[in-house]
C-alpha positions in Angstrom: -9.9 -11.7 23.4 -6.3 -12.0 22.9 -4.7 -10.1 19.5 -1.4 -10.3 17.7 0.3 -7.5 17.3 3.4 -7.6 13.9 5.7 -5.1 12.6 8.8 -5.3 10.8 11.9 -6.4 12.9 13.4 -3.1 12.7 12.2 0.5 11.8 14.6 3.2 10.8 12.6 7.0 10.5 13.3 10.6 9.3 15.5 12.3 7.6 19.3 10.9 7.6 17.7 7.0 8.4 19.7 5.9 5.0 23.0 6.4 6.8 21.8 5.4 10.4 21.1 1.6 8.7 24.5 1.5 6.9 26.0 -1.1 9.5 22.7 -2.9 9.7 22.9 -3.1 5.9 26.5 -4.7 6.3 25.5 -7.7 8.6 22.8 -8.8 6.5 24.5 -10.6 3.9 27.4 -10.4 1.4 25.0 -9.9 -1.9 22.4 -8.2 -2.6 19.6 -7.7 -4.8 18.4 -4.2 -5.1 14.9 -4.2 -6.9 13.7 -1.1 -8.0 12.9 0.3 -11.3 14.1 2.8 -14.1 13.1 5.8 -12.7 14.8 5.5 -9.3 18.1 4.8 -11.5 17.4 8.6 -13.3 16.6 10.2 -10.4 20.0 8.7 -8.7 18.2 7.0 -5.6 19.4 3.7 -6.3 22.8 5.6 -6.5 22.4 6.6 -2.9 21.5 3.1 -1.8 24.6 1.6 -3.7 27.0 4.1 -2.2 25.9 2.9 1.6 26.2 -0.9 0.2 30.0 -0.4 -1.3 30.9 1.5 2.0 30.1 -1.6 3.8 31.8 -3.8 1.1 28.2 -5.3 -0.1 28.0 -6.6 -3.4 25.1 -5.8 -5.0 23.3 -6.6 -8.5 20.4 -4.5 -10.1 16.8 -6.1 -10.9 15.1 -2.7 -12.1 12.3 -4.3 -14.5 9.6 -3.4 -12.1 7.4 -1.3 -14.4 4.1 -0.2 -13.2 2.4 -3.1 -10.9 4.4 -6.3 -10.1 2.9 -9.4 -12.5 4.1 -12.8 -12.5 6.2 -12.2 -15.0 8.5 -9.6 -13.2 8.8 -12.0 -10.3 10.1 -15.1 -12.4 12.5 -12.8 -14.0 13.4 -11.4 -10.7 13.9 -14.6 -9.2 16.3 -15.8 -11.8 18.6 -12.9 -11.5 18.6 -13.6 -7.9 19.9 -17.3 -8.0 22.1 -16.7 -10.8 24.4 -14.0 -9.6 24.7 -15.3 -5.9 22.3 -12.9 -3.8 21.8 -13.6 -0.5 19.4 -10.8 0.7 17.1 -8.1 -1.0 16.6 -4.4 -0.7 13.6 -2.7 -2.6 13.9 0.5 -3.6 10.6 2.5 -4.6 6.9 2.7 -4.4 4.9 -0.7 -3.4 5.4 -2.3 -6.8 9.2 -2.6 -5.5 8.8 -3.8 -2.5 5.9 -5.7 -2.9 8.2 -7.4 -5.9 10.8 -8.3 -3.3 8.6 -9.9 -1.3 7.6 -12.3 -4.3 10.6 -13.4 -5.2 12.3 -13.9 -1.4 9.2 -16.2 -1.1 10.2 -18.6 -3.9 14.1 -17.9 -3.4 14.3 -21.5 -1.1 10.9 -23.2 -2.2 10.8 -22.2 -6.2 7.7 -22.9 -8.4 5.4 -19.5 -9.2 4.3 -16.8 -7.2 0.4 -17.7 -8.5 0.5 -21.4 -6.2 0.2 -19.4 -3.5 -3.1 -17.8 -4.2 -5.3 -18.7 -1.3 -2.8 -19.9 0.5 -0.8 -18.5 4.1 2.8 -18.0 3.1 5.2 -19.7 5.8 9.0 -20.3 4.1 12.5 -19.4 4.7 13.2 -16.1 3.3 16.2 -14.3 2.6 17.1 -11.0 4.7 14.7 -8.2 2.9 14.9 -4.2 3.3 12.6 -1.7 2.6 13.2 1.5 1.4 9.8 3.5 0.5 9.9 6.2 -2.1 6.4 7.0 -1.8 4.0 7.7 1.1 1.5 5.6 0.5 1.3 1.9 0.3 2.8 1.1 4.0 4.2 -2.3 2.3 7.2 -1.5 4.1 5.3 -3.0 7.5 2.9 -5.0 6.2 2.7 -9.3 5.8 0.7 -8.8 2.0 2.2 -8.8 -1.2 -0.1 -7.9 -4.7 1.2 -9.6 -7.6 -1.0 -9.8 -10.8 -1.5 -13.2 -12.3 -1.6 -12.3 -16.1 -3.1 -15.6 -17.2 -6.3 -15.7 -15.1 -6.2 -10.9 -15.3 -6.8 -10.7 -11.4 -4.3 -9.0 -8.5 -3.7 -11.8 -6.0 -3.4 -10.5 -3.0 -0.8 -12.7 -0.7 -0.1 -13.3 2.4 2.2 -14.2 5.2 4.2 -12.9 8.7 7.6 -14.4 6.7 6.7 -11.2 4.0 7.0 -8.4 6.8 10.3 -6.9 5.8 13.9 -7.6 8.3 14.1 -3.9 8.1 12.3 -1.0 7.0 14.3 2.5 5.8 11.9 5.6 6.0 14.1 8.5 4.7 12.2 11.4 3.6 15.1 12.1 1.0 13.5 9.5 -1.1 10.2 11.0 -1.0 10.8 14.3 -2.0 11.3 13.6 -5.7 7.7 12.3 -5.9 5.4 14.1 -8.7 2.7 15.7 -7.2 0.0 12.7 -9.0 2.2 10.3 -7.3 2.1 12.1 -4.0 -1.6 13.1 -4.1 -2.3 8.8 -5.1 0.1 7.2 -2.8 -1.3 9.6 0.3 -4.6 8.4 -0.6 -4.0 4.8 -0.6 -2.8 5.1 2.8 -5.5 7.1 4.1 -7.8 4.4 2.7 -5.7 1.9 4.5 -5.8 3.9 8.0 -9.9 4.5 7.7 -10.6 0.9 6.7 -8.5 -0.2 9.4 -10.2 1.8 12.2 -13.7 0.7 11.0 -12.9 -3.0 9.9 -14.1 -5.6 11.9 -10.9 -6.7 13.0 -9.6 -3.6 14.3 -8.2 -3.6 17.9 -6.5 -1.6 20.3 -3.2 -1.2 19.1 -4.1 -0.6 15.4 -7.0 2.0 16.5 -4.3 4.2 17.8 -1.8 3.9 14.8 -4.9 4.2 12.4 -6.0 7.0 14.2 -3.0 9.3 14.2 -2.2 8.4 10.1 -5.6 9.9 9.4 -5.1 13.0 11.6 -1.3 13.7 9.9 -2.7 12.7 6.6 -5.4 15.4 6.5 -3.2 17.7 8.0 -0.1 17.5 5.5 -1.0 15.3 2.5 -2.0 18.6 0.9 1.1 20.5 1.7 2.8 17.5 0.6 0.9 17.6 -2.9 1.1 21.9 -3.5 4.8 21.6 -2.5 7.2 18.9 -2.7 10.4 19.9 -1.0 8.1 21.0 1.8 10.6 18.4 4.0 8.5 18.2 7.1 5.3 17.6 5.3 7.1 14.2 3.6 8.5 13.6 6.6 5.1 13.4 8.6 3.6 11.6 5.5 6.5 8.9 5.3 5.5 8.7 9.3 1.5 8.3 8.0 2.0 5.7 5.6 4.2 3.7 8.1 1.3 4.2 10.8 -1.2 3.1 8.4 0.2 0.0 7.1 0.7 -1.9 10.2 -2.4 -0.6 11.4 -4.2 -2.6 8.3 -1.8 -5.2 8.7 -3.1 -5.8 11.9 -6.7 -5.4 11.2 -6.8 -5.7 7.3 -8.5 -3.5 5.1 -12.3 -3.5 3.9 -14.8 -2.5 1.3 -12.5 -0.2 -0.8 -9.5 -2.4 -1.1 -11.5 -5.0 -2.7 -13.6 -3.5 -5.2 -9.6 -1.3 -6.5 -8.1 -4.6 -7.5 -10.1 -5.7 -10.1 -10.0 -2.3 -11.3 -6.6 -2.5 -11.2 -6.3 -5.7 -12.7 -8.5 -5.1 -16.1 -7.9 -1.4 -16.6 -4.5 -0.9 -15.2 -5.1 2.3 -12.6 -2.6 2.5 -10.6 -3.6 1.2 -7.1 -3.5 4.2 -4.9 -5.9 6.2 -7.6 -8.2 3.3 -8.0 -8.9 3.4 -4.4 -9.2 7.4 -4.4 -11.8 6.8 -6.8 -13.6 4.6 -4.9 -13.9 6.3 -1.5 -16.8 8.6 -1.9 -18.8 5.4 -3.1 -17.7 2.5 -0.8 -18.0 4.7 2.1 -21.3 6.1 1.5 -22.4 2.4 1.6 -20.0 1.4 4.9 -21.4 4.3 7.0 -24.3 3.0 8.3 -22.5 -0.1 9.6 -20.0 1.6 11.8 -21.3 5.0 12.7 -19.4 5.3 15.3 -16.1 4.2 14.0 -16.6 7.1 11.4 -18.3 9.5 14.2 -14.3 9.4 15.8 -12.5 10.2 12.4 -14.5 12.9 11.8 -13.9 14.0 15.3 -10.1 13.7 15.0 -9.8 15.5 12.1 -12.1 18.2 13.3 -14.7 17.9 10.7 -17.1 17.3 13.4 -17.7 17.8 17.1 -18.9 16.5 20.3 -22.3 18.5 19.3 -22.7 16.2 16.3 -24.4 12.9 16.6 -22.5 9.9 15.4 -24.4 9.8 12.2 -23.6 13.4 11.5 -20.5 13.4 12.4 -20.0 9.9 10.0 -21.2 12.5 6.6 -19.3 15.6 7.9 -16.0 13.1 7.6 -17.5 11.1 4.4 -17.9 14.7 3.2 -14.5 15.9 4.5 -13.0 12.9 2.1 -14.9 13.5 -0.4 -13.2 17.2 -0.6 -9.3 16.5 -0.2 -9.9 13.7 -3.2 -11.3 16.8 -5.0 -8.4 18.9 -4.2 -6.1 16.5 -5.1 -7.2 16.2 -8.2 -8.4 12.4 -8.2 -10.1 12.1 -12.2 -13.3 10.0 -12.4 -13.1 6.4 -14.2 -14.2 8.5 -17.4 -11.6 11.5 -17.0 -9.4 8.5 -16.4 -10.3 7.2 -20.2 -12.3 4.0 -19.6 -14.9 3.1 -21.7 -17.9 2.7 -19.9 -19.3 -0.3 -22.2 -15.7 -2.4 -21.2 -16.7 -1.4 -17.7 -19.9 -2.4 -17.5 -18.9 -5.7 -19.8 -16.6 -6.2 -16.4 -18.8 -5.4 -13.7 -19.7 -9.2 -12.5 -16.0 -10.5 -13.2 -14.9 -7.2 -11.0 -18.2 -8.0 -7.8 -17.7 -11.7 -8.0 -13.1 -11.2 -8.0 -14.0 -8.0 -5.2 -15.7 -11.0 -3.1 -13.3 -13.8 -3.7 -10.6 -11.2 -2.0 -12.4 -11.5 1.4 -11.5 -7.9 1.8 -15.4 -6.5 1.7 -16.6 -9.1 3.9 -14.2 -6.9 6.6 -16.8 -4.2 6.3 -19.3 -3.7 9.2 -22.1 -4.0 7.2 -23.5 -7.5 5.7 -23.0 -6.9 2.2 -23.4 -9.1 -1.5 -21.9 -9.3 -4.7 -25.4 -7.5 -6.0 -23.9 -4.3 -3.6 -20.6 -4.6 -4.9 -21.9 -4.5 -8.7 -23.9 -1.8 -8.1 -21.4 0.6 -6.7 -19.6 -0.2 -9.9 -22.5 1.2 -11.9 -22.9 4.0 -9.4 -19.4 5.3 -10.5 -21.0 6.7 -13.5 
């Protein structure tokens, strides 16, 4: 059966990438809208990106609201700072809120109205030029057609989509990464390991995003925690930058499963930051996807070398659910209770959370038939 294959229109990688796109960044337009947020203006990143636009005589303005996860709010906000100075094109700056934010608002840029008509619906406008610039290894949104945005009057992450959202061009320079905290690093890693395993085992993986899945979950393993015990370890955010790219347009091309939809609602009511929801999800959601896709799991765990040929496909499945189980643990992921969640708000959530999990079409990826009923009782099984 015949697949598409998408990724953004041009990737830039490793360390000095920044400079290699400065005439690329000249062409695109004549303003531009950098979105980012406050702490990429402290740490002088968006510094470094505003040097390489004046050298090419770019104007620029500064949207840097983005505080915590995009919401509607920030992207009608964002949008109107766009029209009224005169942008042309966008750059995001930052972790996935960024660049998930820029998407948002170069969707309405031509078409207006609000980012929440789109929910349930394929995006397919003009857009403006957009550049990614990832400060985090994690959320692969650099490469991928999906945008989350949080709809605050109905409390539920919509997850959009559309090819027009995969970025023009996408900036992976490890500079940016090294002045990630090690929660940050330890979070964003594990968001795109969960991207890379549920795109190998979804059932709409194919060929192509087997082999990028594949080889993110192999680097991840190997230097997520090198990565998280020692930031300026350069080759270790180099490899992970690579991972995160790998992983998102491997889901992008096969989407992502069980995990992804039960972090949202989390996400959504009790405002974990993606990347940890999902890290506390993964022992759960994959003890219950096993059984579908043995063998799918029976090839991590042989990749990573948590199992061997000796091992059946079952065994081999727990020695990798087991082999996730431990990095989470020595990354420090806290439990919804060492998070601070009251379990009674939790449980007073549960069916909103199953029957919002559903409604995402993500679990229904999973290779194993599964109900609202499942979903609300790996919710309680998290206590």
């Amino acid at each position: 059966m015949a697949r598409e294959f998408i990724v953004p229109g041009q990737m830039i990688t490793g360390a000095g990438a920044l400079e290699m796109a400065r005439d690329t960044l000249g062409q695109l337009g004549k303003k531009a809208m950098i979105v980012t947020d406050k702490v990429m203006m402290e740490l002088g990143n968006c510094a470094k990106v505003e040097k390489v636009l004046k050298s090419q005589k770019v104007e620029y303005t500064i949207y840097s609201e983005i505080a915590g996860e995009p919401t509607d709010v920030m992207i009608e906000k964002g949008l109107t700072q766009y029209k009224e100075e005169g942008c042309d094109f966008l750059v995001a700056l930052g972790g996935g809120s960024p660049i998930d934010s820029m998407k948002a608002i170069g969707s309405l840029v031509k078409n207006g109205g609000n980012i929440s008509g789109y929910m349930g619906k394929v995006i397919d406008v003009e857009m403006p030029p957009m550049v990614a610039i990832p400060t985090t290894a994690g959320t692969g949104s650099e490469a991928t057609q999906f945008t989350i945005i949080t709809d605050t009057k109905k409390d539920i992450k919509m997850l959009l989509k559309g090819k027009v959202l995969i970025p023009s061009l996408a900036i992976i320079d490890p500079q940016f990464t090294m002045t990630a905290p090690p929660k940050i690093t330890a979070a964003t890693g594990l968001d795109a390991l969960c991207h890379a395993v549920e795109a190998y085992t979804s059932r709409k993986a194919q060929t192509l995003s087997d082999t990028f899945a594949l080889s993110a979950v192999k680097r991840i393993f190997q230097y997520l925690p090198i990565a998280f015990r020692d930031g300026k370890n350069e080759e270790a955010r180099v490899q992970m930058s690579v991972a995160a790219l790998e992983a998102g347009i491997a889901f992008n091309n096969s989407s992502v499963t069980l995990i992804h939809g039960m972090s949202r609602p989390i996400g959504a009511l009790f405002h974990v930051a993606h990347g940890l929801s999902n890290a506390m999800l993964m022992k759960e959601c994959l003890g219950f996807a096993l059984e579908g896709a043995y063998d799918r799991f029976a090839d991590l765990g042989r990749a990573i070398g948590a199992a061997d040929g000796a091992d059946s496909d079952e065994t081999a499945s727990a020695k990798f659910q087991a082999a996730v189980v431990a990095l989470t643990e020595e990354l420090e992921t806290p439990t919804l209770a060492e998070f601070g969640i009251d379990k009674e708000a939790f449980f007073n959530v549960i069916e909103k959370m199953a029957y919002d999990a559903m409604d995402s079409g993500s679990p229904q990826n999973t290779q194993r038939e599964i109900t609202q009923a499942d979903i609300e009782q790996m919710y309680k099984n998290l206590w």
